[in-house]
N, C-alpha and C positions, 0 to 999 in steps of 0.2 A: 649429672646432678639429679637427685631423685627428691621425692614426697611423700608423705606416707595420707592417702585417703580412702575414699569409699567408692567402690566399686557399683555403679546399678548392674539391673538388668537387661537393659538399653545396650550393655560396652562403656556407658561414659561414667567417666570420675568425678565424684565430687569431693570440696574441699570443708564443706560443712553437711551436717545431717538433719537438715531443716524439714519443718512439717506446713506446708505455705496453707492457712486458710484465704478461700478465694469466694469473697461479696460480693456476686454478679450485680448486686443493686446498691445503691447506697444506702438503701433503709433499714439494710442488713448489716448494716456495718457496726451497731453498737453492739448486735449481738454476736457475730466475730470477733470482736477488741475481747469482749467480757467471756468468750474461750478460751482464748489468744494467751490471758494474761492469768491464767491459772498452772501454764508451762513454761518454761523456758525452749528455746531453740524452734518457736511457734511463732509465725509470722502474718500476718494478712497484707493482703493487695484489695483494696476494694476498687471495684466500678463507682466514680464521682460522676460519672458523663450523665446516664440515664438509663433506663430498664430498655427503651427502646430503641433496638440498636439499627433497624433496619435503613441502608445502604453504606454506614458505617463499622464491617468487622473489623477495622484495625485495634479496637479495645480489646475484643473477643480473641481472635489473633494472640494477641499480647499476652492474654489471661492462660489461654492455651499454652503459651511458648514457658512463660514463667514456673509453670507447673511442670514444664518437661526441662527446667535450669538443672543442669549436675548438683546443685548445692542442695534441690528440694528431693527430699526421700520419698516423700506421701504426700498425699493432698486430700482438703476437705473442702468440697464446694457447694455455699449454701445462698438457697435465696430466702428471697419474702415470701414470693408465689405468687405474685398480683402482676407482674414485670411479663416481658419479650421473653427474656433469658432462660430456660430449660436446664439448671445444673446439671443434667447428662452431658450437655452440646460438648461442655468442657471435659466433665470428668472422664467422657470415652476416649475423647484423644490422648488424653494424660494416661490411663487405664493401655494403651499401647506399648506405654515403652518399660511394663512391668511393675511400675510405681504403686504401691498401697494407694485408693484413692477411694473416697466415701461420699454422699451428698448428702445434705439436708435443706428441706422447703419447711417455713417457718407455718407456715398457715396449715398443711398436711398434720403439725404436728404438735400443734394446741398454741401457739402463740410464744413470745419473746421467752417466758422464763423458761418454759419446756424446752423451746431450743436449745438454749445457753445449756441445759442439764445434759440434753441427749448428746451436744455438740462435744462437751466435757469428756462424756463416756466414749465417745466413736473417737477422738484424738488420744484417749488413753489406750484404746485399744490397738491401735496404731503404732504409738509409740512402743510398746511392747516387741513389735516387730521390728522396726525399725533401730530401736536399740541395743538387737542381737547384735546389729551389723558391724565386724570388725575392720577395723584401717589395716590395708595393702599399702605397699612401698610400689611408687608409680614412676617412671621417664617425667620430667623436669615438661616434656614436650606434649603432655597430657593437656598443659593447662591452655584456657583463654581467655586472655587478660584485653579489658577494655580499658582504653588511653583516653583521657578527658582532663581539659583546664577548668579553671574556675577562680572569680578574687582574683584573676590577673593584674600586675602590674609590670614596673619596670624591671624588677630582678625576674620575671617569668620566665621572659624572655632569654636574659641572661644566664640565668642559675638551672633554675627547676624545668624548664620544654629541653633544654639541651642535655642533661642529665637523664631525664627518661628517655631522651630519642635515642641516647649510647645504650641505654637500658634495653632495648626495643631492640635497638640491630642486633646486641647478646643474644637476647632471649627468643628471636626471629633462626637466629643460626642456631638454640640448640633447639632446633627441631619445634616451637612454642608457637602460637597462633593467636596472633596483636590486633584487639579492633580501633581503629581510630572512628574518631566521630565529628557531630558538629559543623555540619559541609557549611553552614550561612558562614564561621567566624576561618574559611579557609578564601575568600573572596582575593582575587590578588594575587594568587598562589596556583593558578591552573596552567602555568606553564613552567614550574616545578615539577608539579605532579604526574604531569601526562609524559614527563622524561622519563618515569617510573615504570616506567612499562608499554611493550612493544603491540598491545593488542590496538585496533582500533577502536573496537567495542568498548572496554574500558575506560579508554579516552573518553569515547563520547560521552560514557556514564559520569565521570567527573566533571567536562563539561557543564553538560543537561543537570544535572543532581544537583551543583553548586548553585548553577542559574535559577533553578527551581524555589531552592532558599532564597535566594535574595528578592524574588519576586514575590514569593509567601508574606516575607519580613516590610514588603517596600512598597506598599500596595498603596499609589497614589489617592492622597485626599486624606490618608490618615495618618498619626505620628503616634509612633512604637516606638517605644526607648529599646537599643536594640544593642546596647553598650551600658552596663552600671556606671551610676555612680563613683563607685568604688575604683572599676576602672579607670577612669577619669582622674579622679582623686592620685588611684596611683601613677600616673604619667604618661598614659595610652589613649592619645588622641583622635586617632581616627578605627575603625573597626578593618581598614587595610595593615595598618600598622602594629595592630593586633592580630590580622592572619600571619605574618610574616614572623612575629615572634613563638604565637601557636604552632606554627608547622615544620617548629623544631621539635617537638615530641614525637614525632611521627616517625624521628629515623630515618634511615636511606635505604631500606631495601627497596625491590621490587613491590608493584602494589599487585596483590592477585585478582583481587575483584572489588566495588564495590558494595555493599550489602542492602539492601534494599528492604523495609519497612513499612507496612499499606493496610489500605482495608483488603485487598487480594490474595496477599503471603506475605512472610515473615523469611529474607535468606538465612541459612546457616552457612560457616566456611565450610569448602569441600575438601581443603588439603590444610596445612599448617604454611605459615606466613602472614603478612602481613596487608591487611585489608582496610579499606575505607570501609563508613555507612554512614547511614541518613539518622544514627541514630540525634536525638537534638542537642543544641546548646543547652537547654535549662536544663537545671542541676539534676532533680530529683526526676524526673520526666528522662534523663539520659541512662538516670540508673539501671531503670524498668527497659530500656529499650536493649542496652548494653545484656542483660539477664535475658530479654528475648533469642538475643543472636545465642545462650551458650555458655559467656563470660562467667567464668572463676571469681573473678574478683575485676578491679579497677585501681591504674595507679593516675592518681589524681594531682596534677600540678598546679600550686597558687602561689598568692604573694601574699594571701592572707589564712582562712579557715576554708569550709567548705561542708559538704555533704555525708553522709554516710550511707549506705545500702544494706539494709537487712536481709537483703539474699547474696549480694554479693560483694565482698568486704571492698572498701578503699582504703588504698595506703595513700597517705597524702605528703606530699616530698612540695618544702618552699626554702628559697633563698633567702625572703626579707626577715633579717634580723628583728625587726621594730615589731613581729607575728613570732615568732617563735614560741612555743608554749607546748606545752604535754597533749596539744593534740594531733601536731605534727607526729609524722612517721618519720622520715625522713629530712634532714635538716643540712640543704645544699649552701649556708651562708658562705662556706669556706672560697667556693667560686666567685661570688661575689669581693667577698676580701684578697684573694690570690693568695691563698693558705692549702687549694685544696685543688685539684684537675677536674673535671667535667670527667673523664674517665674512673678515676677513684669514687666519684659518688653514682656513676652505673653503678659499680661492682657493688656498693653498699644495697643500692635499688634491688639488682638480682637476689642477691643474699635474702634479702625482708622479703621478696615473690616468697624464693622457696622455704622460709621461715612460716609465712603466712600462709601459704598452702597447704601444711603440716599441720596447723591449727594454730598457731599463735595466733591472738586477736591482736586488728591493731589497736594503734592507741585511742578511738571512741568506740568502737565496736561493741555493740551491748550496751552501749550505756547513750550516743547520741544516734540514733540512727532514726533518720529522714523517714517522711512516709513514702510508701512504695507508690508512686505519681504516676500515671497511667495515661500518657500524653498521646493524643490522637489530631489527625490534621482535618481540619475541617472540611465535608466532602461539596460541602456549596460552594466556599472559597474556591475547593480545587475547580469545583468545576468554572466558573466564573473566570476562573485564569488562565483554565484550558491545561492543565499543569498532568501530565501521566508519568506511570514509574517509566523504566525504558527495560527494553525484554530485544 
């Protein structure tokens, strides 16, 4: 099974020919939007955290990794000029893997409108480059597809996690490279998982990484809703009872490693298969993390709507009838009615990857897409809880 994408510099493929403008600060962010939205196929991430980033790089990290996603061609990194942040720090790493990539500081260059003007010109120039570039026909096994729920309820479990988890072991066998995510909403499920594979070390890393969650989320003397509403609503009582139906997306292969996420590094996968990571439950905050690791795109399993990623598309595959609407991708009710196999709506899943990797948009693409959430773990909490990656 093949796709037809874009080839970088780097070796890696991507499935879109995006231009990601990157706001080291948040004060720079209206004048990123008011670039942004003079192009199409032009995106921004900005930093909401703060200009001062010191003992916390996991934002930075992040901003670097985003820029280096298969789906981004070029980058444009701009500050205020008052901040920590150095638009170099980014753009040289980005500037490695042969990516078009330009800076602008607003204060260096007369203030907001001038930015906005010079910002116009330096993405124009850009895209010129970038829109020479022709689609190559690629291996199906090129892609990395991150795995994430959301809107869970009772058919989740049912219909849509077991439908992408057949999807998963497909697309794991041809040669493809699957990130799951989400370690807090797997609690209940580490003696599944660790039958997944023969290493100790990994073991421990699912372990430790899930514990690590639960202790972030669980931190006595305070109350975190740490379950929606909605979930509730739809039938999902306790957040064990919702790992157990979550960690049917996940498929059965082998697990090859963990992925790890921090202020220190950022993993990528080292071979194709299928891998955990720390990237998080929340929606928009998982997108960013998922585009950190690499990910092509995201197949996103609900019982309701959900998210979308402007760097990296979701298709979104649910069972509950009473949700179905044109912004589904995928529409597993038939499992739920016993019209239709959990294996038949894989093969539809596989089909829509390699549709969607070729360029089909899905069904919100362009038109709902989420802000790019830049979710970072708090370095005081960590320390206070004593919580480390594991190496």
């Amino acid at each position: 099974m093949k796709f037809k994408g874009y080839r970088r510099p780097d070796g890696t493929v991507g499935i879109r020919n995006k231009i990601l403008i990157i706001a080291v600060d948040e004060c720079c962010d209206g004048i990123a939007r008011n670039i942004a939205k003079k192009f199409e196929d032009v995106v921004v991430l900005t930093n909401w955290y703060t200009c001062m980033l010191g003992g916390n790089e996991e934002t930075l990290n992040q901003m670097i990794a985003n820029g280096k996603n298969p789906n981004v061609a070029g980058a444009l990194v701009i500050s205020m000029g008052c901040g920590s942040i150095d638009p170099s720090q980014i753009a040289d790493e980005i500037k490695k893997t042969g990516r078009s990539v330009d800076t602008l500081t607003s204060q260096e260059v007369g203030g907001t409108r001038k930015s906005i003007e010079i910002g116009i010109a330096k993405i124009q120039a850009m895209k010129e480059q970038i829109d020479k570039i022709e689609k190559e026909e690629f291996p199906i096994s090129e892609l990395v597809i991150g795995i994430k729920c959301g809107g869970t309820d009772t058919s989740s479990g049912i219909a849509s996690n077991p439908s992408v988890g057949a999807a998963v072991d497909q697309l794991v066998d041809m040669g493809c490279t699957c990130i799951g995510g989400e370690l807090f909403e797997l609690q209940g499920c580490e003696e599944s998982l660790i039958k997944r594979t023969d290493s100790e070390e990994i073991k421990n890393k699912i372990n430790t990484l899930i514990e690590n969650e639960r202790i972030r989320w669980s931190v006595e003397g305070t109350d975190v809703e740490t379950m929606s509403v909605g979930n509730s609503v739809g039938g999902v009582t306790t957040i064990e009872e919702k790992s157990f139906g979550a960690l049917h997306k996940f498929g059965t292969k082998e697990i090859v490693d963990v992925l790890q996420i921090n202020k220190d590094f950022i993993d990528v996968p080292s071979k194709p298969g299928f891998y955990l990571s720390e990237a998080t439950m929340l929606c928009g905050g998982s997108g960013v993390n998922f585009s950190s690791f690499g990910a092509h795109m995201i197949l996103w399993t609900t019982g309701a709507a959900g998210f979308n990623n402007a760097i990296t598309p979701v298709i979104r595959i649910s069972g509950n009838s009473d949700h179905i609407n044109d912004d589904i991708d995928i529409d597993a009710t038939g499992i739920m009615e016993g019209t239709e196999a959990i294996s038949e709506v894989a093969e539809r899943i596989v089909k829509k990857v390699q549709e969607v990797a070729s360029g089909l948009e899905t069904q919100v693409e362009g038109i709902g897409d989420s802000t790019l959430t830049l979710y970072q773990k708090d370095q005081r909490l960590e320390k206070l809880l004593n919580l480390n990656c594991v190496r």
